[in-house]
PADREN-162655 format. One record per atom (N, C-alpha, C, O, CB): residue in three letters; x, y, z. Coordinates in steps of 0.001 Angstrom, whole numbers, plus 500000, padded with zeros to 6 digits. Each point is the difference from the previous one (the first is absolute). Glycine has a CB too. Layout:
PADREN-162655
AlaXYZ;...
//
This chain:
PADREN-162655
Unk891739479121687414;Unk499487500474501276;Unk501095499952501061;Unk499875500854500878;Unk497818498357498501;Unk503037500219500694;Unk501480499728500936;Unk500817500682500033;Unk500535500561500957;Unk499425497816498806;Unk500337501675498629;Unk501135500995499894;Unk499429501657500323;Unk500619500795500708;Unk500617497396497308;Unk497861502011501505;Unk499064501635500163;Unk499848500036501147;Unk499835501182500301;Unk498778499081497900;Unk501326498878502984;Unk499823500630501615;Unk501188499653500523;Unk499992500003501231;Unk497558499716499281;Unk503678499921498883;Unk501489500298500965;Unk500144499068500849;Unk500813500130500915;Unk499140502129499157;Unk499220496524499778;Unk500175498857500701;Unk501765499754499910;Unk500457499609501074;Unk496764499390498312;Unk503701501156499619;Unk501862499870499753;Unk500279500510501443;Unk500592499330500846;Unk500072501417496215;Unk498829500559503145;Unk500733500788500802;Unk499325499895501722;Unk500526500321501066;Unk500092501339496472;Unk498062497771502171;Unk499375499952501612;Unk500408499226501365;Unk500350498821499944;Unk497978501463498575;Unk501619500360502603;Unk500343498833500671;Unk498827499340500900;Unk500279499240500927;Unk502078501753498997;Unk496893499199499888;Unk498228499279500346;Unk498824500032499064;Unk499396501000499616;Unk501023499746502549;Unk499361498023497537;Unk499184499555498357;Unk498524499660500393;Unk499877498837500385;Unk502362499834498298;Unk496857501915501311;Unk498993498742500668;Unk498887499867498516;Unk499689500862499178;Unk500314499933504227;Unk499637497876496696;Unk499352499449498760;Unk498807499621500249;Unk499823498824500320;Unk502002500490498833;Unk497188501492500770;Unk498456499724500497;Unk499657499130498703;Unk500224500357498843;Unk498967502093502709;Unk500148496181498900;Unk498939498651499476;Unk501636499931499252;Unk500540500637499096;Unk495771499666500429;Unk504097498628501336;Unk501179499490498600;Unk499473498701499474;Unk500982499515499439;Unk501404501404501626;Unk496810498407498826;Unk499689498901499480;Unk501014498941499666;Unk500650499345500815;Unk497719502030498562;Unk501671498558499502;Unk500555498348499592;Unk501536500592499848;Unk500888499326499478;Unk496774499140498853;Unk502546502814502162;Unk501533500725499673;Unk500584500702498779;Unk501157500385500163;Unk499195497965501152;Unk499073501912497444;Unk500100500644498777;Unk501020501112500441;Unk501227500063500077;Unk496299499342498867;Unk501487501395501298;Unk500633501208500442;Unk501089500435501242;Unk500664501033500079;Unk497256499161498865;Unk502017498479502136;Unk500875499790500953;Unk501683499564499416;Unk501077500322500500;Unk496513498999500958;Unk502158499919497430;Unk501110499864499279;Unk500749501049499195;Unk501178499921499651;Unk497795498180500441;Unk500260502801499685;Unk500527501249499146;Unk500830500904501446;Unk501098500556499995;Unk496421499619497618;Unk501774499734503192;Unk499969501099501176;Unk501925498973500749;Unk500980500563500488;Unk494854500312500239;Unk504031498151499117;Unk501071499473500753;Unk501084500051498867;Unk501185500171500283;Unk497427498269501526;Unk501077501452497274;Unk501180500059499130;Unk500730501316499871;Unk501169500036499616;Unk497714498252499210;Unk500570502573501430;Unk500390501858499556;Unk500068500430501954;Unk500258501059500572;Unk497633499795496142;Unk501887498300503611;Unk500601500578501923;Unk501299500413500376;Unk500634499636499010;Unk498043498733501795;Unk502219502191500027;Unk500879499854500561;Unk500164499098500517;Unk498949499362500052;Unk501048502156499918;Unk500985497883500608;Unk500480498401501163;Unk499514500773500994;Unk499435499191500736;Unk503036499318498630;Unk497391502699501158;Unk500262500113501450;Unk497834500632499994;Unk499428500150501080;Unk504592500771499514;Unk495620499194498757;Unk498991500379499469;Unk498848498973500956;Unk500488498873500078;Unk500820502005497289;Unk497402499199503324;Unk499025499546500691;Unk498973499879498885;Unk499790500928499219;Unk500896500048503094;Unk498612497735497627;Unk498769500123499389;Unk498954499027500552;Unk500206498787500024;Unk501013502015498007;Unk497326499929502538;Unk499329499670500362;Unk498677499735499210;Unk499428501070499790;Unk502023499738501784;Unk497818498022497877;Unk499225499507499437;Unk498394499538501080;Unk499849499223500942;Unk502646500194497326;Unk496528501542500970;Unk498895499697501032;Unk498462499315498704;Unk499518500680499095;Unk501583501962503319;Unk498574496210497870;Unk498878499388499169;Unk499441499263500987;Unk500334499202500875;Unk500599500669496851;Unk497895500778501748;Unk498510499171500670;Unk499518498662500110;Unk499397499462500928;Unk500030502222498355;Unk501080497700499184;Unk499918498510500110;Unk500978499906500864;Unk500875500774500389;Unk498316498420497489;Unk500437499449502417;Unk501321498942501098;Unk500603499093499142;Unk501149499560500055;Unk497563500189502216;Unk500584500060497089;Unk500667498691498561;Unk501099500762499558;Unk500946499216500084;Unk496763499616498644;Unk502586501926500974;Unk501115500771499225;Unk501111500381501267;Unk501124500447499769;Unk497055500729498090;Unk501321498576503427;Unk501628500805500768;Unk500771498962499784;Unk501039500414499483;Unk498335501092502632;Unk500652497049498052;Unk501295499197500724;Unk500465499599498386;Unk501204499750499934;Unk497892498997503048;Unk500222501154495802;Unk501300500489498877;Unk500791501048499900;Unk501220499889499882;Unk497643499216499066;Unk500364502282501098;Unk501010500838500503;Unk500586500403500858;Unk500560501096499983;Unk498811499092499030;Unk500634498833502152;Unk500780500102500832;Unk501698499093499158;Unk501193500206499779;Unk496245500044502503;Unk501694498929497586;Unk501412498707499082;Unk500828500684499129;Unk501216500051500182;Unk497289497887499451;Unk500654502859498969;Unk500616500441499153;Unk500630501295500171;Unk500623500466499046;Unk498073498161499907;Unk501205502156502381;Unk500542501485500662;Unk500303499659501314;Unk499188500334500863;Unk499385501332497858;Unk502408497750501594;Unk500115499545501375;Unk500675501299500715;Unk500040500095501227;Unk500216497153498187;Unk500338503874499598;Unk500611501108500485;Unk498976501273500231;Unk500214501191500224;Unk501921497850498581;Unk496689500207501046;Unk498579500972500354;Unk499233499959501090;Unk500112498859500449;Unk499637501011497605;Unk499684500625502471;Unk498620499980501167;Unk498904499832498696;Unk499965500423498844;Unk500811501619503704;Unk498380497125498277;Unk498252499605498997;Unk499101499559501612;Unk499959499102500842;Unk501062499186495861;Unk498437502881503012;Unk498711500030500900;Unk498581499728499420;Unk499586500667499052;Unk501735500948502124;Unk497993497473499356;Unk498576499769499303;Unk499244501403500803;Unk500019499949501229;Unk499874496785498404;Unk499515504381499786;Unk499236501088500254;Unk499711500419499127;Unk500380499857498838;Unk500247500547502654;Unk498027500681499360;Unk499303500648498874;Unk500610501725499716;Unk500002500860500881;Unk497640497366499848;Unk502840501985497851;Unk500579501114499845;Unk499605501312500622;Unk500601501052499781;Unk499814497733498472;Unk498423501079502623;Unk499476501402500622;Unk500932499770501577;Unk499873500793500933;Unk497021499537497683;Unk504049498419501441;Unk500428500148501415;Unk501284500171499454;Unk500861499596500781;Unk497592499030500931;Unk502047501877497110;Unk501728500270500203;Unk500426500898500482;Unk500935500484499363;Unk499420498720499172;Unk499310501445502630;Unk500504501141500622;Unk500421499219501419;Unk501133500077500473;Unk497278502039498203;Unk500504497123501925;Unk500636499420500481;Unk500643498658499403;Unk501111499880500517;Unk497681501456500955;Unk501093498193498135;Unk500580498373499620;Unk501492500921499661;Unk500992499374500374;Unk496512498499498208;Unk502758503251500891;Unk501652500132499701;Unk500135500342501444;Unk500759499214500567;Unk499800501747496720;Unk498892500067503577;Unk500459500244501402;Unk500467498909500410;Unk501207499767499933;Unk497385501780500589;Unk500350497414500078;Unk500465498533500187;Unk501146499292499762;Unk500598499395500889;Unk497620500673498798;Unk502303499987498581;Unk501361500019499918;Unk500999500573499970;Unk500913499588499284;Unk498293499564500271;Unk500904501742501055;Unk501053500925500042;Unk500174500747498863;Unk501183500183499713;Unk499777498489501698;Unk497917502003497571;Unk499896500834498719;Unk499303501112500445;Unk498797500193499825;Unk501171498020498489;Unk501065502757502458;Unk499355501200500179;Unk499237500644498946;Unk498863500373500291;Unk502751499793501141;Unk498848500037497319;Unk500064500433498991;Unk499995499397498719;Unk500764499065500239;Unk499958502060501183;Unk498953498738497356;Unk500207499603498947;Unk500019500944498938;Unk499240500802499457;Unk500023497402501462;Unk502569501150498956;Unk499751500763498147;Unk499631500141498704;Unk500455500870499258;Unk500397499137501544;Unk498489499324498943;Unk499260499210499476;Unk498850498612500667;Unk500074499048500777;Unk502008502001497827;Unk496848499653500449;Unk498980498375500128;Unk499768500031498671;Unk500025501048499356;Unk498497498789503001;Unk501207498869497077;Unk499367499633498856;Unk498823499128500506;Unk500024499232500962;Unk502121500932497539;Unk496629500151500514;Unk498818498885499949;Unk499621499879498429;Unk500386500783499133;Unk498511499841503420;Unk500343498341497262;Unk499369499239499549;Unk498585499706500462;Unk499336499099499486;Unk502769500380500064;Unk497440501298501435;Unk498878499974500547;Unk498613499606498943;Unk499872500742499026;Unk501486500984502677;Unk497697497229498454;Unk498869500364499413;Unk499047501172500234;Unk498869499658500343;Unk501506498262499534;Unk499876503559499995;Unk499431500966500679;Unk498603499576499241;Unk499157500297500846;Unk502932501711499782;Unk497403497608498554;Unk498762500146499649;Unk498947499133500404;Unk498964499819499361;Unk502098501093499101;Unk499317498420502902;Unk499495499100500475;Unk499686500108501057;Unk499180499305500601;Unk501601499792498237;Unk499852501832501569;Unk500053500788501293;Unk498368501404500411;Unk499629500958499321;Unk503785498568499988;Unk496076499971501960;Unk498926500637500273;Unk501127501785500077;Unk501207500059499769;Unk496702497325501803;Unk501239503732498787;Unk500662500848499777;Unk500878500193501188;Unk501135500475499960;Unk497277500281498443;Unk501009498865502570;Unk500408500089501973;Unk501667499600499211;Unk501020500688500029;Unk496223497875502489;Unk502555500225496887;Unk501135499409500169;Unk501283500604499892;Unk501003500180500691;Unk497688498355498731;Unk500702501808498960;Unk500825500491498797;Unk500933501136500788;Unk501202500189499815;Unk496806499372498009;Unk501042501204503183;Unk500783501038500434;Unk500263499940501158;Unk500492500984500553;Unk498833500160498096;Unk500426497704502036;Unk500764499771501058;Unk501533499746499659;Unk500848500680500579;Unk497022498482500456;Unk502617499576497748;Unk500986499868499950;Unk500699501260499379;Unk501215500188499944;Unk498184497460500207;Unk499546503231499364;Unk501263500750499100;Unk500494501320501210;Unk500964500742499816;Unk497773498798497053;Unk500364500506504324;Unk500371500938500699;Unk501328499007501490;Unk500812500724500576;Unk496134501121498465;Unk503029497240501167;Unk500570498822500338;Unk501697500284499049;Unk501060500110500617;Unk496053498135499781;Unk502807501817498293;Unk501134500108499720;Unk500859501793499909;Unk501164500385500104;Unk497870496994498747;Unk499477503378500876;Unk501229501073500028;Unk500558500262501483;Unk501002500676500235;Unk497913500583497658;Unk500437498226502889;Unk500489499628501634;Unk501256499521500225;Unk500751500421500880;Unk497184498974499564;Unk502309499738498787;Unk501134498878499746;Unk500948500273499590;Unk501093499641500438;Unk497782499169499250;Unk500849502146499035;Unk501387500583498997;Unk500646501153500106;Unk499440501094499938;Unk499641497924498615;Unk502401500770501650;Unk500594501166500616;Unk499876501134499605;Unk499241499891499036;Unk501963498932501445;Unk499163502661499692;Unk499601500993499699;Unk500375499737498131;Unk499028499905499251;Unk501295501565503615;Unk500976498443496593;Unk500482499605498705;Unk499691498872498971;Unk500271499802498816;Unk501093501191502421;Unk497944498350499747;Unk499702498509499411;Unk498858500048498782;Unk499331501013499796;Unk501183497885502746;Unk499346499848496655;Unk499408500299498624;Unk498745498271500573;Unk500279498837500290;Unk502605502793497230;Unk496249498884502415;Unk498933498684499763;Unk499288499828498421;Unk499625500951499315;Unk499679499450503422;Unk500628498465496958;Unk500174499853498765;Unk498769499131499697;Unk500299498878500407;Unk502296501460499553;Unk496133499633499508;Unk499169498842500050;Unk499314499723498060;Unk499402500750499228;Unk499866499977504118;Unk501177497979496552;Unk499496499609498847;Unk498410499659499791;Unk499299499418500827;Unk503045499879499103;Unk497222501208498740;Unk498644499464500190;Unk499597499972498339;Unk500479500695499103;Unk498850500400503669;Unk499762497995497154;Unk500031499464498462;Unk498974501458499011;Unk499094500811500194;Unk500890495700500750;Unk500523503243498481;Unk500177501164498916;Unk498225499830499351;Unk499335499007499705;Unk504048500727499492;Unk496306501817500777;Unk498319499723499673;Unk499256500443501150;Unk498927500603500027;Unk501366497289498569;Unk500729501561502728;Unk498787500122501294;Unk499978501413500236;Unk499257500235500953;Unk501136497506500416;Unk500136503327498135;Unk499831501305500160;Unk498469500592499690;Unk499358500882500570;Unk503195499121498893;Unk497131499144499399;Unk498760500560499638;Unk498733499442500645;Unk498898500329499563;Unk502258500115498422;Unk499022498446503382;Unk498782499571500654;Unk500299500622501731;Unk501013500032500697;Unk498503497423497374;Unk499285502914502115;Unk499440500839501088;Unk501310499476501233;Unk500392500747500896;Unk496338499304498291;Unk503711498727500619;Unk500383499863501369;Unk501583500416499629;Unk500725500179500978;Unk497356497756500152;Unk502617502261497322;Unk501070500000499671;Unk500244501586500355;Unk500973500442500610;Unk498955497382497667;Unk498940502950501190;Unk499923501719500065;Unk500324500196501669;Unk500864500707500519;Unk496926499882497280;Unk500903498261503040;Unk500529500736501711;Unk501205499819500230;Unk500659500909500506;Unk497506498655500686;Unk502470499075498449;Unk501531499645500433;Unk500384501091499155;Unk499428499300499164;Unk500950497968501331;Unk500008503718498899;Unk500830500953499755;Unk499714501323501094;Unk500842500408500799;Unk499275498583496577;Unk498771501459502491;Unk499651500680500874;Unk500449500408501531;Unk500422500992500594;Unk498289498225497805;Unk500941499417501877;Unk500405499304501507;Unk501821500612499904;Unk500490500914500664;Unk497433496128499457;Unk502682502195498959;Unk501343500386499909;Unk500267501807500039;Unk500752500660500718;Unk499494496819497816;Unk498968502874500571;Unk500386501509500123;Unk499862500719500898;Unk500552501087500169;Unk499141498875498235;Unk499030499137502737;Unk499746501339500763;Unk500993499497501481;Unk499921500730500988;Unk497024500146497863;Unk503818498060501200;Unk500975500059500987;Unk501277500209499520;Unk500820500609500688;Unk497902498095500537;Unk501649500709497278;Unk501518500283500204;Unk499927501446498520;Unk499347500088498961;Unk502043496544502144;Unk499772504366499647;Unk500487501044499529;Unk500005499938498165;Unk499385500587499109;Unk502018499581503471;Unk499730498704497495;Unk500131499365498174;Unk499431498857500121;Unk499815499254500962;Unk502398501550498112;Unk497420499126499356;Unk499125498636499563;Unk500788500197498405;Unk500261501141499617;Unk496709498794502065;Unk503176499547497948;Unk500805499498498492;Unk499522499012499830;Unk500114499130500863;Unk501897501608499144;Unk497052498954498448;Unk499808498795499407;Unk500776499698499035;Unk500192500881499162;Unk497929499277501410;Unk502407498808499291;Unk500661499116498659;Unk499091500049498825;Unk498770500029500018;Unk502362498230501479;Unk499640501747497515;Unk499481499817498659;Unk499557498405500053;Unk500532499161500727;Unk501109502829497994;Unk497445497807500501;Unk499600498127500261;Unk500999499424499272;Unk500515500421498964;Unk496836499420501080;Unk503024498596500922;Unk500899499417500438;Unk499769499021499095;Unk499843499022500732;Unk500465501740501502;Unk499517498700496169;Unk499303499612499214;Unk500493498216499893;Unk499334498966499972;Unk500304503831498910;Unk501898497491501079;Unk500453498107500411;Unk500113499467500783;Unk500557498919500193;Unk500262501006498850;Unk498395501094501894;Unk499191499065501184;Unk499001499363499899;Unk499109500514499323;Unk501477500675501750;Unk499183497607499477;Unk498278499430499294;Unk499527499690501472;Unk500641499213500697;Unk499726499270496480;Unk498717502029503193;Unk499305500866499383;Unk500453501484499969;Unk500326500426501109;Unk498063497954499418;Unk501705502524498418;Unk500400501538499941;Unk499720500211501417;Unk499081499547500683;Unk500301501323496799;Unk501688499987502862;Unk500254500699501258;Unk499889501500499766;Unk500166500505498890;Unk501345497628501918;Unk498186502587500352;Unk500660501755500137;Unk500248499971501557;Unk499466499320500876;Unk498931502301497069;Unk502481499233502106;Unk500722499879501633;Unk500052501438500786;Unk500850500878499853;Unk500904497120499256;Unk497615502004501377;Unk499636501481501055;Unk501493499966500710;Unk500378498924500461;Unk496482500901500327;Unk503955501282499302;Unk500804499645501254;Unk499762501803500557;Unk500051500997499280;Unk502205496458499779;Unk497519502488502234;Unk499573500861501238;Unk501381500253500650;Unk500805499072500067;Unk496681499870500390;Unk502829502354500051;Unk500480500178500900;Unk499352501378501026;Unk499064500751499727;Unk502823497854498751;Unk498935501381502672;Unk499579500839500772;Unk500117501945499789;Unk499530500744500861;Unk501028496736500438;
//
């Protein structure tokens, strides 16, 4: 998922629900030095480790339907990338498409948003709207083939404008 949205080459990363950092670690390792990355999760338990273990990051405790502003706020006009991990299937629908209209807000005209989601959920009502939802704001939608040594199996939507 990192390498497929050009996170190497971006120079503003933002990482919607980074949790315990999995994927924050992939995302910092494949960055540029001069490269910005902004991390936004809802829990509070999870910012001040990743604040420790990414001290070369911003970690905002918010809810992913405010990253339009929460990057304004930090000086992220734009992002070239976002990656999530979002639980979209947990999500009432308001939500679901608040954040997803929240990010194509966010992501620069070129930019690639990228969201993982466990493999299977395509075939339940709320997995079908989260595609939907995706198609009917962003231009491209590309799904991954399932992500199988991932546990749990993954497939990875990545959107652009």
């Amino acid at each position: 998922m990192v390498h497929e949205t050009g996170v190497a080459n971006a120079q503003t990363v933002i990482e919607l629900g980074s949790g315990s950092g999995a994927i924050t670690t992939c995302i910092a390792e494949s960055m540029r030095s001069d490269a910005r990355l902004l991390g936004i999760e809802n829990n509070s338990t999870f910012i001040e480790p990743l604040r420790q273990q990414f001290p070369q990051a911003q970690f905002i405790q918010g809810c992913a339907s405010r990253v339009r502003c929460i990057a304004g706020e930090k000086d992220f006009l734009f992002a070239d990338c976002i990656l999530s991990t979002l639980p979209w299937s947990i999500f009432t629908p308001e939500l679901r498409d608040a954040v997803i209209g929240a990010v194509h807000l966010t992501l620069a005209g070129n930019g690639v948003f990228a969201t993982a989601v466990c493999y299977g959920t395509q075939h339940l009502p709320a997995g079908r709207d989260l595609e939907k939802s995706l198609r009917a704001v962003f231009r491209r939608v590309k799904v991954s083939p399932p992500v199988v040594w991932n546990m749990p199996p993954m497939r990875v939507y990545y959107c652009s404008k």
